[in-house]
C-alpha positions in Angstrom: 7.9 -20.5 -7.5 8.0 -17.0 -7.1 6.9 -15.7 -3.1 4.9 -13.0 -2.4 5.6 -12.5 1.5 2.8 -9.7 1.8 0.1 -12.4 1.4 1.3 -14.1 4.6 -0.1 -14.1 8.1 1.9 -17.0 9.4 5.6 -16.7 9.2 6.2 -20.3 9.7 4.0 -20.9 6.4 5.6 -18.3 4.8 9.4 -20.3 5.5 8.2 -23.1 4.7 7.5 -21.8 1.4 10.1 -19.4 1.1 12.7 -23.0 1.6 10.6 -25.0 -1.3 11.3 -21.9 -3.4 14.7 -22.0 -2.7 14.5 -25.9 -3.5 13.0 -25.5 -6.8 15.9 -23.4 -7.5 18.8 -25.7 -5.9 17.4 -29.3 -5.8 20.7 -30.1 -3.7 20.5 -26.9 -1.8 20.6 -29.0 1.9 19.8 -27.4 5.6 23.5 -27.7 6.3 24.1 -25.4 3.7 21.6 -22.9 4.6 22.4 -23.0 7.9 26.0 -22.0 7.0 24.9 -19.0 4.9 22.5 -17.6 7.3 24.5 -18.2 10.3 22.9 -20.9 12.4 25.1 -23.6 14.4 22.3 -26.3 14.0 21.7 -27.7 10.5 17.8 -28.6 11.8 16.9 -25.3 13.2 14.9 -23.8 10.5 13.1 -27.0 10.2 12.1 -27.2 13.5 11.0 -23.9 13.9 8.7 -24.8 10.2 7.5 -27.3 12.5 6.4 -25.1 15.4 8.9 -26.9 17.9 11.4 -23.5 18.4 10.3 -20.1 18.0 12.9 -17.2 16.8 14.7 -14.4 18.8 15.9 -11.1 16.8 18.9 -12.7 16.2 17.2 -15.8 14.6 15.1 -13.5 12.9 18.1 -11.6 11.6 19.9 -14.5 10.3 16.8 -16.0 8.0 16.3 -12.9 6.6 19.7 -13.5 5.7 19.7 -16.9 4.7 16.4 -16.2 2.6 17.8 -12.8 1.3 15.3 -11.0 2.1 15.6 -6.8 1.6 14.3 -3.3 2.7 10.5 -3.6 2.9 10.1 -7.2 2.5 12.7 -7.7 5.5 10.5 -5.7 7.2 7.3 -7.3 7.1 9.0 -10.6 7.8 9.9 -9.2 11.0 6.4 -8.1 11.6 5.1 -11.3 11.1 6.9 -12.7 13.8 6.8 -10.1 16.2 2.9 -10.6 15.6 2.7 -14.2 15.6 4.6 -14.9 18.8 3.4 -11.8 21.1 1.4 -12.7 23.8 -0.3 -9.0 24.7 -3.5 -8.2 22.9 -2.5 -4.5 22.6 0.8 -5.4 20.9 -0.7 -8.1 18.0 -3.2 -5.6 17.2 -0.4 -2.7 16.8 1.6 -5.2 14.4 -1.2 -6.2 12.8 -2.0 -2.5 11.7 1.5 -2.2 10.3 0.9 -5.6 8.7 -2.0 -4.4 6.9 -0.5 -0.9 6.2 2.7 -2.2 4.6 0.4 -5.1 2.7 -1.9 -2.7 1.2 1.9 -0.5 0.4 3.1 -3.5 -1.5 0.4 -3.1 -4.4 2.1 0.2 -4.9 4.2 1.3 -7.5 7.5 2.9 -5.8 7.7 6.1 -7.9 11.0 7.6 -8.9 11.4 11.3 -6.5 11.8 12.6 -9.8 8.4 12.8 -10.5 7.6 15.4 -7.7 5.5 17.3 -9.6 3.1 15.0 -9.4 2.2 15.4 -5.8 2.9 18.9 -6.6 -0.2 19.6 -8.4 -3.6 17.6 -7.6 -5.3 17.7 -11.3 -2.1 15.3 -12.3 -3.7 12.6 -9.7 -7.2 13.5 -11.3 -6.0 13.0 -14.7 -4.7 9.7 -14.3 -7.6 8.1 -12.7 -9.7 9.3 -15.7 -7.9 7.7 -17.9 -8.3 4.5 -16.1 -12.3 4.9 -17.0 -12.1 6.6 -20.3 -10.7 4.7 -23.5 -9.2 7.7 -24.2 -6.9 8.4 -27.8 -5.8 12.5 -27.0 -9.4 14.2 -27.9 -8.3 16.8 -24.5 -11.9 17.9 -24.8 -13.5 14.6 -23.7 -11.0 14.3 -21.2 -11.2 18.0 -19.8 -15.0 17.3 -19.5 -15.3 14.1 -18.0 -13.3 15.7 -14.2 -14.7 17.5 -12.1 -14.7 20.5 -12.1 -13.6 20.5 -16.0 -9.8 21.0 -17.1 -9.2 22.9 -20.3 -9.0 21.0 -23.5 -5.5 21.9 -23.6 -5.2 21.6 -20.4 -6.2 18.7 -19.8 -3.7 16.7 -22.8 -0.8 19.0 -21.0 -1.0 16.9 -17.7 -1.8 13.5 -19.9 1.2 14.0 -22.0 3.3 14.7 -18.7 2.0 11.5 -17.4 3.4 9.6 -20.6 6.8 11.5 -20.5 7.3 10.0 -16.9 6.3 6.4 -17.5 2.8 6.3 -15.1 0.9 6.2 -18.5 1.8 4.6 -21.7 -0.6 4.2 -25.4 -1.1 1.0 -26.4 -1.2 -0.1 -30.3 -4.9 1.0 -30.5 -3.8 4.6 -29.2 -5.3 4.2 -25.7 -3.6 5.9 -23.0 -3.4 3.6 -20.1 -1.7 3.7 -16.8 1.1 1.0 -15.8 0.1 0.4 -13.0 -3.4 0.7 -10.7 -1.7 2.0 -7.4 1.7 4.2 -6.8 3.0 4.9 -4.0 5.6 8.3 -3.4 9.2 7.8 -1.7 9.7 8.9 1.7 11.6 12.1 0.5 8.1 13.3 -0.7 6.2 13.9 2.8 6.1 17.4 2.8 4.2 17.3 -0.9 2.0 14.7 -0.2 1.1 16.4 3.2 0.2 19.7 1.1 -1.6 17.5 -1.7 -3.7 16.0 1.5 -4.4 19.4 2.7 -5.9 19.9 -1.1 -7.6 17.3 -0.9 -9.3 18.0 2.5 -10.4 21.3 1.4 -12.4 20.0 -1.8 -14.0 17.6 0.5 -15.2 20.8 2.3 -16.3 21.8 -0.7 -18.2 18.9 -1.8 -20.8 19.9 1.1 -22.0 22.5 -1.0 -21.5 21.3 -4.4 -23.3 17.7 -4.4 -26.6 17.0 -3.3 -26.7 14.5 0.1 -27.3 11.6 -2.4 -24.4 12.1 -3.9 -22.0 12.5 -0.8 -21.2 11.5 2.4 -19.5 14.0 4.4 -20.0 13.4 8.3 -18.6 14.1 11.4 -18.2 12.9 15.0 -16.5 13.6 18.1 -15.3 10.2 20.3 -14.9 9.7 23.5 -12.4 6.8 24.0 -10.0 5.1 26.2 -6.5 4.4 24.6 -7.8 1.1 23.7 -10.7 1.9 22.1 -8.8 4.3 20.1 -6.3 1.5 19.2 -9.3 -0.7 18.2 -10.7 2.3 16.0 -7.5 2.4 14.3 -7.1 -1.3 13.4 -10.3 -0.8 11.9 -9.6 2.0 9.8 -6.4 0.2 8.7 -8.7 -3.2 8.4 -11.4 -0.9 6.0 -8.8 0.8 4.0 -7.2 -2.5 3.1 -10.7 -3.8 2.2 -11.3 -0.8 -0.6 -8.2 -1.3 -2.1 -8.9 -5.1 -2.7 -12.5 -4.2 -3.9 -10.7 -1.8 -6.4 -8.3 -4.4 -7.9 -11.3 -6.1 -8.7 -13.2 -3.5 -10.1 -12.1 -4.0 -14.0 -14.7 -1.9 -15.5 -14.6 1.5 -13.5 -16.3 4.6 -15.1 -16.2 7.1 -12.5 -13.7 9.0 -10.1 -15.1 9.2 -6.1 -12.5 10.8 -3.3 -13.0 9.4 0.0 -11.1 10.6 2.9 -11.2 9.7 6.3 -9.7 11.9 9.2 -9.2 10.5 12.6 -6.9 13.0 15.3 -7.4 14.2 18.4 -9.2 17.2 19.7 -8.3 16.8 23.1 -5.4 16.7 25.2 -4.0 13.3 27.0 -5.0 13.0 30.7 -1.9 11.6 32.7 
């Protein structure tokens, strides 16, 4: 039984699941003896909190991420659950359950190795691989080239797709396909000041699109909001909330023939009154 704790929004579910995994594993594993691994004086404690009788403190929380060996990320977004699930102030379950949405829509991301800079380095390298998620494509660099917009050069065009191979984010299949490994990746923290610039690239062809596309083609609009902190809080979730909605349209999407941008920009314009 293998646990995917992103698909969660109870933590209590997501222990009592987590235990029966462990269970499947160690028929004769016993609460005693989890208890003694993660730290906990009573033997029944993670039952009753399972059973909505005790709730758990940062040190509670500490030891079953222990006792469950749960790491990094994952850890993470255990503690989120909790801190979501048991917070009484509207304000603060809405502000974890915009990181909860964040990190889940993160976890369908491919970590990629920091290695593989260049490919935040240079925006045709994203454009390339999403073509090649619509095309059947077997190296003819002149199809390829065509099909973006604007075109890449022939040669060009196989340059970046061959790069893409060399670094594992694309691999040919018997038939000589090309197809990516994976639908979604995801750079390492080390990368923020490329993917800042890359977003900067991106922004500025969105500019550009104004001029390039007809209105039926596009949607480029803009407007200015006038909102208390809350509002602005509840505009965020949603954000979070619509972003997390494209991405599961997309993993369902298994014929797509096309490559769209859409980019959303919400920041102030305005300075903070005290």
């Amino acid at each position: 039984m293998s646990i995917d704790i992103y698909q969660y929004e109870e933590y209590r579910k997501a222990l009592a699941d987590l235990w029966r995994a462990k269970c499947e594993i160690d028929p004769e594993l016993t609460h005693r003896a989890f208890a003694k691994v993660a730290g906990f004086s009573n033997p029944g404690f993670l039952g009753d909190v399972i059973r909505g009788r005790r709730k758990l403190s940062e040190e509670a929380v500490t030891k079953m991420v222990k006792g469950f060996g749960l790491r990094g990320s994952d850890a993470e977004f255990f503690r989120l659950l909790v801190k979501h699930n048991q917070s009484k102030h509207p304000d603060d379950r809405e502000e974890y359950w915009r990181q909860i949405l964040q990190r889940r829509s993160r976890s369908s991301f491919v970590k990629m190795n920091p290695a593989l800079s260049r490919y935040y380095q240079d925006f045709r390298y994203p454009l390339v691989r999403a073509a090649l998620q619509c095309l059947e494509w077997k190296g003819d660099g002149a199809e390829l080239g065509a099909f973006i917009d604007p075109p890449l050069a022939p040669a060009v065009a196989q340059k970046l797709a061959q790069d893409l191979v060399d670094w594992g984010l694309v691999k040919i299949d018997p038939q000589g396909v090309h197809r990516v490994t994976s639908a979604f990746v995801e750079p390492p923290a080390t990368m923020h000041e490329q993917v800042r610039q890359l977003n900067r690239t991106w922004i500025t062809q969105g500019a550009e699109s104004i001029s390039r596309f007809p209105a039926d083609r596009r949607h480029v609009s803009t407007i200015l909001l006038t909102v208390s902190e809350s509002t602005r809080r509840e505009v965020q979730r949603r954000i979070d909330r619509f972003r997390q909605e494209i991405f599961e349209l997309l993993r369902a999407d298994q014929k797509p023939d096309r490559i769209l941008q859409l980019s959303m920009q919400f920041f102030p314009r305005s300075r903070e009154r005290n």
